[in-house]
N, CA, C and O atoms as a Tinker XYZ file with bonds, in Angstrom:
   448  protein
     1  N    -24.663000  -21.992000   -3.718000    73     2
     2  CA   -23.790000  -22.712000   -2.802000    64     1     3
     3  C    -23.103000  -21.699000   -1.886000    63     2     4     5
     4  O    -22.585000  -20.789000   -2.534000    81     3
     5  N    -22.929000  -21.585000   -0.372000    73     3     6
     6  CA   -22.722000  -21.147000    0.240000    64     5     7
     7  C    -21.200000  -22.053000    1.224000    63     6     8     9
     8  O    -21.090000  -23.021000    1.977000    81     7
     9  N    -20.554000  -21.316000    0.792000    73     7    10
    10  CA   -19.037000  -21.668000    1.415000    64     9    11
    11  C    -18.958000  -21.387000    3.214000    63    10    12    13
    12  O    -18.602000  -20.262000    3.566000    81    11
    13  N    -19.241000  -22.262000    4.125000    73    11    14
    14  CA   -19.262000  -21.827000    5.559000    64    13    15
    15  C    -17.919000  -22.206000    6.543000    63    14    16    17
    16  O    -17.793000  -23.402000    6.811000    81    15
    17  N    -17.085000  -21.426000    7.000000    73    15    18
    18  CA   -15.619000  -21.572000    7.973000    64    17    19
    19  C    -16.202000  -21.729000    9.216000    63    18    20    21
    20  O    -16.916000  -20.977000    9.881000    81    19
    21  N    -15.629000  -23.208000    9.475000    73    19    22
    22  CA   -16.245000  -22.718000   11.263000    64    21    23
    23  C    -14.851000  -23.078000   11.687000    63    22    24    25
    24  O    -14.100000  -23.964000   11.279000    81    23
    25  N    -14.635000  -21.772000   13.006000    73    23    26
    26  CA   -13.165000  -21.952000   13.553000    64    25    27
    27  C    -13.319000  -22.466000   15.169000    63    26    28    29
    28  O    -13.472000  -21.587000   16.017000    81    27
    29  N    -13.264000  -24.361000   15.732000    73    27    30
    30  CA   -13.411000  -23.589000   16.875000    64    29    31
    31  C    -12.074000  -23.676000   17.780000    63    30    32    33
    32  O    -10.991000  -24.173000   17.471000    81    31
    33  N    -12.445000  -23.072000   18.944000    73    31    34
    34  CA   -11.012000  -22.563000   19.690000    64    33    35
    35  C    -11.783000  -22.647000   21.164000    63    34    36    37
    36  O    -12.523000  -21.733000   21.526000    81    35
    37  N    -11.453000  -24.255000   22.278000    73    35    38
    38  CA   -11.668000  -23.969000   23.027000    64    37    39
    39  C    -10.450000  -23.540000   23.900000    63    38    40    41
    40  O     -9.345000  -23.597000   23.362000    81    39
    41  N    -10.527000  -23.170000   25.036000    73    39    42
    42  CA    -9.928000  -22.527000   26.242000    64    41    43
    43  C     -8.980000  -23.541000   26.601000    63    42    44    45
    44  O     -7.752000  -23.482000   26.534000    81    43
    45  N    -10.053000  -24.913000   27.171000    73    43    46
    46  CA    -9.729000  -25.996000   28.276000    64    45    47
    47  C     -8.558000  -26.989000   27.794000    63    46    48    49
    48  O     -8.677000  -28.204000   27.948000    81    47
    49  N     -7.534000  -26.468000   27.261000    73    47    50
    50  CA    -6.773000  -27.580000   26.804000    64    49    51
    51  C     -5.728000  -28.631000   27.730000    63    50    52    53
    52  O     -4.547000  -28.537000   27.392000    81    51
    53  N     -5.876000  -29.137000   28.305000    73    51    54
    54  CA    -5.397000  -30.152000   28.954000    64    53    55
    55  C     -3.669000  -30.408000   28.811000    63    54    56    57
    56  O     -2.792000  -30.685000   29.630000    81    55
    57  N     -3.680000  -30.211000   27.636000    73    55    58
    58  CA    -2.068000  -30.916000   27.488000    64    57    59
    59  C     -1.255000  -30.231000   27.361000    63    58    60    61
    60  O     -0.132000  -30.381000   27.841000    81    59
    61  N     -1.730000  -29.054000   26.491000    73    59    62
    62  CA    -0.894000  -27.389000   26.695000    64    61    63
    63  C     -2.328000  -26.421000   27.032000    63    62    64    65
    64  O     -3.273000  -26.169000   26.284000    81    63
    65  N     -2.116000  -26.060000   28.249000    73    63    66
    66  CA    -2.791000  -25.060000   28.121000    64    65    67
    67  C     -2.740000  -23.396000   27.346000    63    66    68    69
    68  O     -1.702000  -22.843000   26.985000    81    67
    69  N     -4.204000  -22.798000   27.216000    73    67    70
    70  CA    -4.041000  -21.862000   26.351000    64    69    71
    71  C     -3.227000  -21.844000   25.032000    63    70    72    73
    72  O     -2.684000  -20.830000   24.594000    81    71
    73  N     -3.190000  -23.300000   24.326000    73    71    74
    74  CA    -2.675000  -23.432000   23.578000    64    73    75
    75  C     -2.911000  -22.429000   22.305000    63    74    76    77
    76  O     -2.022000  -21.962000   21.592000    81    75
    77  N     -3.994000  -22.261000   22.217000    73    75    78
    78  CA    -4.466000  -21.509000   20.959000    64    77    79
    79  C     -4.318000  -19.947000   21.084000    63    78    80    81
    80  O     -5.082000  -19.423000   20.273000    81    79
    81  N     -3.610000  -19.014000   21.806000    73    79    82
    82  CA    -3.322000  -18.076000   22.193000    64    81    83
    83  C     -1.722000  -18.144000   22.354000    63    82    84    85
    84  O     -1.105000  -17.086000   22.472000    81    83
    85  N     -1.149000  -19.187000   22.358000    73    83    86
    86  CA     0.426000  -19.248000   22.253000    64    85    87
    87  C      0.731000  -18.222000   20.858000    63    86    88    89
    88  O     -0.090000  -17.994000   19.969000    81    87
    89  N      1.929000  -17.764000   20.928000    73    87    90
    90  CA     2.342000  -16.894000   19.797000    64    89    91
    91  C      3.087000  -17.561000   18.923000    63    90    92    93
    92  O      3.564000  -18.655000   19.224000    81    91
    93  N      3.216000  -17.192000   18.143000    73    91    94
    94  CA     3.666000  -18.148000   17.017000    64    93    95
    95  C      4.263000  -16.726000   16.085000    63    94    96    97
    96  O      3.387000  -16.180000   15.413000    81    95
    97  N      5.188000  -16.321000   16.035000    73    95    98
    98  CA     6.076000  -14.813000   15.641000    64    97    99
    99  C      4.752000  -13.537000   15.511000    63    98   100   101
   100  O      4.193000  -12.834000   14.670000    81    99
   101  N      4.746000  -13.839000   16.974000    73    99   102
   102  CA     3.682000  -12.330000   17.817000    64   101   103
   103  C      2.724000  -12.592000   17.050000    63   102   104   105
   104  O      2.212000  -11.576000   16.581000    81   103
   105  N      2.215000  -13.659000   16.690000    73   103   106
   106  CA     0.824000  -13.782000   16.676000    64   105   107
   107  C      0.248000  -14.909000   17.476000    63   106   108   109
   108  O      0.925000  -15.937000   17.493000    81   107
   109  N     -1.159000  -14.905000   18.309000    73   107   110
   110  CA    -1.653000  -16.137000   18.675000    64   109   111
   111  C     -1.972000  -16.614000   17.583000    63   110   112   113
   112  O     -2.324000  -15.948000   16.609000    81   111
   113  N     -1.840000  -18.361000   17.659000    73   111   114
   114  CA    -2.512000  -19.753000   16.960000    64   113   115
   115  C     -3.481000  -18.845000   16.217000    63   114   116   117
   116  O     -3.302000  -18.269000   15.143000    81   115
   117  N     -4.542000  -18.838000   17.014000    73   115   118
   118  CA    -5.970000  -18.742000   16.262000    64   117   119
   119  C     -6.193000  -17.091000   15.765000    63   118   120   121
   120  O     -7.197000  -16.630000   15.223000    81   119
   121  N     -4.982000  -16.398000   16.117000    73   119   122
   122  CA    -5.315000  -15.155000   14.796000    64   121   123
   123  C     -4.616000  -15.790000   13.668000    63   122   124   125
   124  O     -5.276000  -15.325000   12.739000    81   123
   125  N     -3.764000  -16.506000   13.146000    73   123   126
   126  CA    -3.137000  -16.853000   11.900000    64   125   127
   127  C     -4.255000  -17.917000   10.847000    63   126   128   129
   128  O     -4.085000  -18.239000    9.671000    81   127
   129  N     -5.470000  -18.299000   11.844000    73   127   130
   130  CA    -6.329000  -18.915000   11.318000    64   129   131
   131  C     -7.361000  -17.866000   10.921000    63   130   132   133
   132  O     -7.711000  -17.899000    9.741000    81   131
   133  N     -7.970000  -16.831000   11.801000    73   131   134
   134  CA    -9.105000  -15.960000   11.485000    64   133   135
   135  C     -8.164000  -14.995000    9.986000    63   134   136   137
   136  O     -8.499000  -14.846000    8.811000    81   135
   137  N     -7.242000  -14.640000   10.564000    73   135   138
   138  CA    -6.268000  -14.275000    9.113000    64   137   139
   139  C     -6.578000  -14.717000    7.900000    63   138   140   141
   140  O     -7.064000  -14.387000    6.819000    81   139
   141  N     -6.013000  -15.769000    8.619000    73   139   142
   142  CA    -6.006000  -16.540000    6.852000    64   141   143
   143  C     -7.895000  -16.739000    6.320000    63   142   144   145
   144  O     -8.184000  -16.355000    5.186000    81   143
   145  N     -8.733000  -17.184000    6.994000    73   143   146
   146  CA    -9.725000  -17.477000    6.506000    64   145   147
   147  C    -10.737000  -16.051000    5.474000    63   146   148   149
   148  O    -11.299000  -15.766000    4.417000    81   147
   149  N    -10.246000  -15.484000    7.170000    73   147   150
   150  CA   -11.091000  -13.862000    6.231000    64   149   151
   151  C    -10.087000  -13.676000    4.850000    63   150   152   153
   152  O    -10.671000  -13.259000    3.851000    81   151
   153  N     -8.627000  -13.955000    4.725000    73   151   154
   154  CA    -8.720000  -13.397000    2.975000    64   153   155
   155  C     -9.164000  -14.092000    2.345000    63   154   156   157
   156  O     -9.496000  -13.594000    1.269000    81   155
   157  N     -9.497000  -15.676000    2.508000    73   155   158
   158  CA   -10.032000  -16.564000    1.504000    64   157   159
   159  C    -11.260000  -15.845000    0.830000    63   158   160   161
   160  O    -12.053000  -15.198000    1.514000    81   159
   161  N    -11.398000  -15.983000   -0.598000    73   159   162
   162  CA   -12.414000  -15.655000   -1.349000    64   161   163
   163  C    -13.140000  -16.914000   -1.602000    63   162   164   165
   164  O    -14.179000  -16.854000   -2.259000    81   163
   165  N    -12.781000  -17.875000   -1.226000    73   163   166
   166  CA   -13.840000  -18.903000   -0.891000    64   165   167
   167  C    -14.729000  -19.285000   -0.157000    63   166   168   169
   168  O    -15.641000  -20.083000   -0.374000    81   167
   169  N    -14.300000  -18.339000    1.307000    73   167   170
   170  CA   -15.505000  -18.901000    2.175000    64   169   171
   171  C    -16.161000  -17.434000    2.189000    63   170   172   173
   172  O    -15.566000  -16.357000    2.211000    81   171
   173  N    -17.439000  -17.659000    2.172000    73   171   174
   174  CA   -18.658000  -16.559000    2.177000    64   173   175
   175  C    -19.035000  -16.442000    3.952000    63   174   176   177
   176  O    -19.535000  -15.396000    4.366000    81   175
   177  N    -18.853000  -17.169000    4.557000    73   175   178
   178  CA   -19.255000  -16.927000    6.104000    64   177   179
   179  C    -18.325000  -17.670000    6.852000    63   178   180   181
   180  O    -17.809000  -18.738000    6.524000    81   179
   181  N    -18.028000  -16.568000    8.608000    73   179   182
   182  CA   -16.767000  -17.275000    9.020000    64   181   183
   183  C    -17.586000  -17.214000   10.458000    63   182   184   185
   184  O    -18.072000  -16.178000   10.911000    81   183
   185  N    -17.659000  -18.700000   11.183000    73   183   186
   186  CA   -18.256000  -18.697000   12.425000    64   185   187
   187  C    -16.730000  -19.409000   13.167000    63   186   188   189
   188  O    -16.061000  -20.420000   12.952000    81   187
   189  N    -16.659000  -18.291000   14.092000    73   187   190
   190  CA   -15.691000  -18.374000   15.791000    64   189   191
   191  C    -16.821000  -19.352000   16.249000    63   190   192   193
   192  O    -17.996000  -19.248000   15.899000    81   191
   193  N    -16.371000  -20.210000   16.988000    73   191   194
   194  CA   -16.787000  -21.042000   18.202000    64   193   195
   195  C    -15.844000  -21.179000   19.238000    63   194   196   197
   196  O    -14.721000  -21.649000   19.051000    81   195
   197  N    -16.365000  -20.686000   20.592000    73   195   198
   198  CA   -15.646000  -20.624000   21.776000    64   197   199
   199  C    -16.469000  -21.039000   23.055000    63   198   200   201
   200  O    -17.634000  -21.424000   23.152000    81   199
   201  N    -15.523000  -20.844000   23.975000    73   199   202
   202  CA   -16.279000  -20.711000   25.603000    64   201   203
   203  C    -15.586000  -19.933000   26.206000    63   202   204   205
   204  O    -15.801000  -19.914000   27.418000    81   203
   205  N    -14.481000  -18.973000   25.672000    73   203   206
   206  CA   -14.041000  -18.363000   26.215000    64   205   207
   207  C    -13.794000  -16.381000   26.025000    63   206   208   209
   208  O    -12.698000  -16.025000   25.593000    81   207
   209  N    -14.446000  -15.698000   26.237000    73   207   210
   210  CA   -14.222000  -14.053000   25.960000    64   209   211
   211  C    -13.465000  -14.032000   25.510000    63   210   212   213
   212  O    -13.569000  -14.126000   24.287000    81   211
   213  N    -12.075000  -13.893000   26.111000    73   211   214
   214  CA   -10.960000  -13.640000   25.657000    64   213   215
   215  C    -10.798000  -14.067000   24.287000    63   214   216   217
   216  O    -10.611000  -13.012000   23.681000    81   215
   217  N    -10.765000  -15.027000   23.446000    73   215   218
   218  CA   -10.772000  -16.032000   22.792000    64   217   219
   219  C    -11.602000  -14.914000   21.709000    63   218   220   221
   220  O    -10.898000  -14.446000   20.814000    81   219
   221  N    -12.757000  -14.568000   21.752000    73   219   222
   222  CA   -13.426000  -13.369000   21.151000    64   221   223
   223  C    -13.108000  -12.361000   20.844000    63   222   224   225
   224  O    -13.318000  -11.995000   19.688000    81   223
   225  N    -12.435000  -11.470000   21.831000    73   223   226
   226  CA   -11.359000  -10.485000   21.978000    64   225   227
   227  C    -10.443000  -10.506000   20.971000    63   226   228   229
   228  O    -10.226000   -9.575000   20.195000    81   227
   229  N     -9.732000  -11.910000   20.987000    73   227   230
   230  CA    -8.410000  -11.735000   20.417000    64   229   231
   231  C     -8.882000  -11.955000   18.686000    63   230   232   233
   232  O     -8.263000  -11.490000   17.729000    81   231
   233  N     -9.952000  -12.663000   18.633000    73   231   234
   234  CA   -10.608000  -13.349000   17.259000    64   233   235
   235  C    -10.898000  -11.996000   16.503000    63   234   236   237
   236  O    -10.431000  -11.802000   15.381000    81   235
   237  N    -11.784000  -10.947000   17.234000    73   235   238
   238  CA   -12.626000   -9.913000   16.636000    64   237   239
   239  C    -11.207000   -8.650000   16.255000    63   238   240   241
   240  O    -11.195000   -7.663000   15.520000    81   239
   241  N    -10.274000   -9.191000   17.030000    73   239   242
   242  CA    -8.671000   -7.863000   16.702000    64   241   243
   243  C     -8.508000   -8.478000   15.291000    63   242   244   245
   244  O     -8.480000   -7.571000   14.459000    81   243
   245  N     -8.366000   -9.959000   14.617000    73   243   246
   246  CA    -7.966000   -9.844000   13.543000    64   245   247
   247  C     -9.852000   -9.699000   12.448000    63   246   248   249
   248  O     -9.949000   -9.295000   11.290000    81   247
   249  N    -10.580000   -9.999000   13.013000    73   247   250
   250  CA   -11.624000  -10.029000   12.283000    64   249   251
   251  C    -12.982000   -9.556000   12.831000    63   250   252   253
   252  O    -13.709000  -10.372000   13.397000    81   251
   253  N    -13.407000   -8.087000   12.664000    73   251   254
   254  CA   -14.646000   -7.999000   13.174000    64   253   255
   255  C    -16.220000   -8.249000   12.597000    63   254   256   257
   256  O    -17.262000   -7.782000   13.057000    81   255
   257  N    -16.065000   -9.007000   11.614000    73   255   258
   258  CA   -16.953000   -9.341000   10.603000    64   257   259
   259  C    -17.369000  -10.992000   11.272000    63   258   260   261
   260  O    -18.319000  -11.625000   10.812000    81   259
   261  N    -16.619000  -11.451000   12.243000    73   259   262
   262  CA   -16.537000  -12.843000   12.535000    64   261   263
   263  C    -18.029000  -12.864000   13.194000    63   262   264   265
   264  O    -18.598000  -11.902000   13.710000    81   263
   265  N    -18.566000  -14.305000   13.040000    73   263   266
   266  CA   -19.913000  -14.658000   13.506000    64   265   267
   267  C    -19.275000  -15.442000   14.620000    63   266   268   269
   268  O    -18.299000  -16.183000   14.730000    81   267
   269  N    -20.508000  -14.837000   15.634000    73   267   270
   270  CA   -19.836000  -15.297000   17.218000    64   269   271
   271  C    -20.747000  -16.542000   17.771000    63   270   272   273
   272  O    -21.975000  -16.493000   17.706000    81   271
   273  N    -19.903000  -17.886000   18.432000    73   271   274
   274  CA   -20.972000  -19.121000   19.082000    64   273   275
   275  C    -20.018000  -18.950000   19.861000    63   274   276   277
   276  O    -18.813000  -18.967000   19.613000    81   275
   277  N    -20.853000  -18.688000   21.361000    73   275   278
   278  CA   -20.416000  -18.556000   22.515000    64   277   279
   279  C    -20.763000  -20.520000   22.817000    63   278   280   281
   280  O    -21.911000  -20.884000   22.565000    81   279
   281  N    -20.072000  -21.259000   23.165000    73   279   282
   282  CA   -20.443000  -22.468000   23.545000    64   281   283
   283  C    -20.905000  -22.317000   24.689000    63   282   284   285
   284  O    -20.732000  -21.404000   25.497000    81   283
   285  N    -21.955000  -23.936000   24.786000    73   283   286
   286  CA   -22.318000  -23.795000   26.417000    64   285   287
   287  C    -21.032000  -25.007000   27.276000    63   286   288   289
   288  O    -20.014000  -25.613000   26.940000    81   287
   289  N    -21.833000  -24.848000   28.450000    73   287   290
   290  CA   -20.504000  -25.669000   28.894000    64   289   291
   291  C    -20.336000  -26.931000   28.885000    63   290   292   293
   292  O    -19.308000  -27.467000   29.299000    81   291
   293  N    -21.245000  -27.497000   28.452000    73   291   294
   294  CA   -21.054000  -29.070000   27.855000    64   293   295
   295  C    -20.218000  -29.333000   26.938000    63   294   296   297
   296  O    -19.431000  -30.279000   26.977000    81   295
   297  N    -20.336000  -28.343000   25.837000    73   295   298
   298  CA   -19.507000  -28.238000   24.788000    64   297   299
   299  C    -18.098000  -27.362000   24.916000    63   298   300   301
   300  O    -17.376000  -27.066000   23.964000    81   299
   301  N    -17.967000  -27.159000   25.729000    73   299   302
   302  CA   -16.360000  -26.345000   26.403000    64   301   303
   303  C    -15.581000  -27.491000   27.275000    63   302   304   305
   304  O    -14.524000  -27.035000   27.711000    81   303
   305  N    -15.789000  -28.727000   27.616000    73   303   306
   306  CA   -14.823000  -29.931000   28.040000    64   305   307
   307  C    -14.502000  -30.581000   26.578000    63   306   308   309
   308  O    -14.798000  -30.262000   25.426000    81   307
   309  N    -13.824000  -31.547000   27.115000    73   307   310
   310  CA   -13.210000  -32.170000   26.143000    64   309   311
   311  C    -14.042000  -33.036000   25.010000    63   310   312   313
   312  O    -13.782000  -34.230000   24.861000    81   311
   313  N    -15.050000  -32.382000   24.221000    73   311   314
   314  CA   -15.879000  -33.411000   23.796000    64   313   315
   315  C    -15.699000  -33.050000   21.838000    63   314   316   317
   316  O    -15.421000  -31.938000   21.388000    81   315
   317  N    -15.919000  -34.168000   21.081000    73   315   318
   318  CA   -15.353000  -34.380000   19.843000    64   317   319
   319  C    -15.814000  -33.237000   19.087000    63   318   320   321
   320  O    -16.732000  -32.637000   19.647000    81   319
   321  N    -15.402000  -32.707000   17.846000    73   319   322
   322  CA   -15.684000  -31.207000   17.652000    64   321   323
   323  C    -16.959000  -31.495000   16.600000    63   322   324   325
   324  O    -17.469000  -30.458000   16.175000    81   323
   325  N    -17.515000  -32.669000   16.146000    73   323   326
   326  CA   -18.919000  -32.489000   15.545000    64   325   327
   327  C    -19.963000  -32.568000   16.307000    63   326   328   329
   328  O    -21.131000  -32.573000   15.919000    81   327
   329  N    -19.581000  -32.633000   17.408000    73   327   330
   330  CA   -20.663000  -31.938000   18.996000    64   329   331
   331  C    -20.687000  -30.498000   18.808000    63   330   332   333
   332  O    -21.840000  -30.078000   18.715000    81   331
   333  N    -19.639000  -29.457000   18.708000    73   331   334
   334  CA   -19.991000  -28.714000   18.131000    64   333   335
   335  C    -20.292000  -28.060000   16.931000    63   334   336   337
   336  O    -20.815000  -26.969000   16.706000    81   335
   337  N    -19.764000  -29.132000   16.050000    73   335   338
   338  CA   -20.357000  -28.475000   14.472000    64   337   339
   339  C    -22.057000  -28.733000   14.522000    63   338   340   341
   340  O    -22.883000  -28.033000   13.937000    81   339
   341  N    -22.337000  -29.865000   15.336000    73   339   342
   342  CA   -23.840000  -29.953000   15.424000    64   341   343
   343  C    -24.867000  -28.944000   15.806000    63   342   344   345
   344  O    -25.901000  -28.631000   15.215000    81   343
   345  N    -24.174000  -28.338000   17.334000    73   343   346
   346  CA   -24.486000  -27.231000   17.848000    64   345   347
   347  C    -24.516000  -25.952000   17.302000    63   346   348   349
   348  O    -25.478000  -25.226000   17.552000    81   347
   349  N    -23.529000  -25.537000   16.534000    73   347   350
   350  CA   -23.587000  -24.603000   15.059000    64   349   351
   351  C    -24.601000  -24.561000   14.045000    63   350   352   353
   352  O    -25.203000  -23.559000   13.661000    81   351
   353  N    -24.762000  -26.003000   13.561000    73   351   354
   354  CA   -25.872000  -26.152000   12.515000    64   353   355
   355  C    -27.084000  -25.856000   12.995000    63   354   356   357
   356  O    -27.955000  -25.320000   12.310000    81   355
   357  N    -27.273000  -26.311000   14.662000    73   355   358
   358  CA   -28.675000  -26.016000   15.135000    64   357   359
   359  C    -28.768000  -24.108000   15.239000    63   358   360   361
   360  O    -29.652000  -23.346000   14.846000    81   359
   361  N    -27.454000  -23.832000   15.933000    73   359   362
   362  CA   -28.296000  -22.718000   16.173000    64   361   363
   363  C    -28.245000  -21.431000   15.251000    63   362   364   365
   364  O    -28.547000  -20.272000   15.538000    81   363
   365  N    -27.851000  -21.877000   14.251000    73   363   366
   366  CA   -27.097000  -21.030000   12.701000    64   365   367
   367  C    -27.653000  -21.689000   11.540000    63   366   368   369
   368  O    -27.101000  -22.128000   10.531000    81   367
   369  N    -29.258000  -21.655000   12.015000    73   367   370
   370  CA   -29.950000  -22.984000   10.551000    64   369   371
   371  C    -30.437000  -22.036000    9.560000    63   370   372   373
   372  O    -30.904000  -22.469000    8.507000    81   371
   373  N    -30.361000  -20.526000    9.838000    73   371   374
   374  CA   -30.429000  -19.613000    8.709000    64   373   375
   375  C    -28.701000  -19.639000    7.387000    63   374   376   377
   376  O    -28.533000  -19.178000    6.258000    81   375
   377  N    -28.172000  -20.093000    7.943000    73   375   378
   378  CA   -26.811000  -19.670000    7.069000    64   377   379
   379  C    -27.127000  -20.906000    6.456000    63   378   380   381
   380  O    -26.891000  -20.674000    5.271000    81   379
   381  N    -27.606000  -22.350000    6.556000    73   379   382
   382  CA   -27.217000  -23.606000    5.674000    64   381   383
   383  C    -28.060000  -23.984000    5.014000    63   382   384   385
   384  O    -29.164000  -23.564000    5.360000    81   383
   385  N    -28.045000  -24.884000    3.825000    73   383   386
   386  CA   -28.697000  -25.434000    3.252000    64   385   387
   387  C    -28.476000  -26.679000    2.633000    63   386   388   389
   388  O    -27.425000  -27.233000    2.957000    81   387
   389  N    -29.181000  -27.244000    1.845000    73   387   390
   390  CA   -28.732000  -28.557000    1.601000    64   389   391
   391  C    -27.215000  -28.580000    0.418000    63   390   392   393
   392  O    -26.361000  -29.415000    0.121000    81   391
   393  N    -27.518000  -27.209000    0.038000    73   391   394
   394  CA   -26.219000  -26.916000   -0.989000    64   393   395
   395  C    -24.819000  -26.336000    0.124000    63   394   396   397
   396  O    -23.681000  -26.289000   -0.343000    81   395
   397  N    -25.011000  -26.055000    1.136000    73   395   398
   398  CA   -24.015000  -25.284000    1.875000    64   397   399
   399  C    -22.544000  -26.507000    1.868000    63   398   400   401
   400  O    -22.676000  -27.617000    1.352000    81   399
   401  N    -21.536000  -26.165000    2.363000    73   399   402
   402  CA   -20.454000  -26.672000    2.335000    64   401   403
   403  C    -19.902000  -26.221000    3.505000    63   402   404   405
   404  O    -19.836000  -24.999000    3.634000    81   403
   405  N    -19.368000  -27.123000    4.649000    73   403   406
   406  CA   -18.785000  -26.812000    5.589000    64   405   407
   407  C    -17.535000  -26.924000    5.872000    63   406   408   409
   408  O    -17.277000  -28.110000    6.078000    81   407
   409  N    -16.313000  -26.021000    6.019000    73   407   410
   410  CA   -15.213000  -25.806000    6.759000    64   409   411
   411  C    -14.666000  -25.870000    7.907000    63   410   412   413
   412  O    -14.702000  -24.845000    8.588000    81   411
   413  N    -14.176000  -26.766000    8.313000    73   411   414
   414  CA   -13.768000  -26.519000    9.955000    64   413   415
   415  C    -12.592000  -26.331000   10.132000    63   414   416   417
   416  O    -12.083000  -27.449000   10.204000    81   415
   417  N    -11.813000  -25.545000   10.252000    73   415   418
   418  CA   -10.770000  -24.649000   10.494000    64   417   419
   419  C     -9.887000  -24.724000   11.920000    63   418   420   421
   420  O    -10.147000  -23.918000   12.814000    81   419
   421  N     -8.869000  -25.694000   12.084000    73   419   422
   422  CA    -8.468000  -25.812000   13.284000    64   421   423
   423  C     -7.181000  -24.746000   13.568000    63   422   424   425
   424  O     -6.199000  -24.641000   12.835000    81   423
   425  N     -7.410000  -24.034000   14.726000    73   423   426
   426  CA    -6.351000  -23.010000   14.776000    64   425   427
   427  C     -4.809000  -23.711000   15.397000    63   426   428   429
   428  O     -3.950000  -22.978000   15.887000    81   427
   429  N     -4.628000  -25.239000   15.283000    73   427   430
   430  CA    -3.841000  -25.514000   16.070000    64   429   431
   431  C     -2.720000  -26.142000   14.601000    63   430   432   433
   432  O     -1.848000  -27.000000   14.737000    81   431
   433  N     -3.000000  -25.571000   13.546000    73   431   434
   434  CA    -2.914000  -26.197000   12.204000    64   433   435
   435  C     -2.320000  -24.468000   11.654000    63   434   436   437
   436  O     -3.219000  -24.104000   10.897000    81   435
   437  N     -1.695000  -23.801000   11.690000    73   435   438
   438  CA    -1.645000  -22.256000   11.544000    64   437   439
   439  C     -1.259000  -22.317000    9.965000    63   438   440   441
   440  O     -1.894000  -21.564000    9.226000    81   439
   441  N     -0.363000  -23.076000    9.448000    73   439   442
   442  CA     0.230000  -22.679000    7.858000    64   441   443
   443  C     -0.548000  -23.304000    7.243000    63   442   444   445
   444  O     -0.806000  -24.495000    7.419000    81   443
   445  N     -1.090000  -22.472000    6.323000    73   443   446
   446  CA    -2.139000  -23.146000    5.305000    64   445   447
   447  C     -1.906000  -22.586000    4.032000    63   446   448
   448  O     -2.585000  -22.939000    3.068000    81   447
């Protein structure tokens, strides 16, 4: 059984922008998530999903072990996030199996 984190973090947020890069006591949102996930001894693989570099940048400062999905831009508007867990499974069909277990990890959720 294979424990899989998928974190994603788009850019385009509408209602606050750059929400997931806001600081939260000098940290952005989504480092308190790559944080926390990499100490978990539960998850065996941690996939970033983005559309944005930066977003990478700031992901790979707390974690350089992180598996990178650059989204395309269909999947960088506002569209429901098992559009991209789908897009993950397709293009990351070496990491899953019928035993795998999936995590989705929202960085807008920081105390865990």
């Amino acid at each position: 059984m294979t424990v899989i984190g998928i974190i994603p973090a788009r850019s385009g947020s509408k209602s606050v922008p750059n929400k997931n890069t806001r600081l939260l006591g000098n940290t952005p949102l989504l480092g308190w998530i790559v944080k926390a996930a990499s100490k978990s001894n539960l998850i065996d693989k941690l996939i970033f999903s983005s559309d944005s570099d930066e977003y990478f940048r700031i992901a790979k400062s707390f974690n350089d072990k992180l598996i990178f999905h650059k989204r395309s831009s269909e999947l960088s508007e506002d569209v429901p996030s098992e559009l991209v867990l789908l897009d993950i499974l397709k293009n990351f069909q070496e990491f899953f199996d019928e035993n795998s277990i999936v995590v989705m990890l929202q960085p807008t959720t920081p105390f865990r």
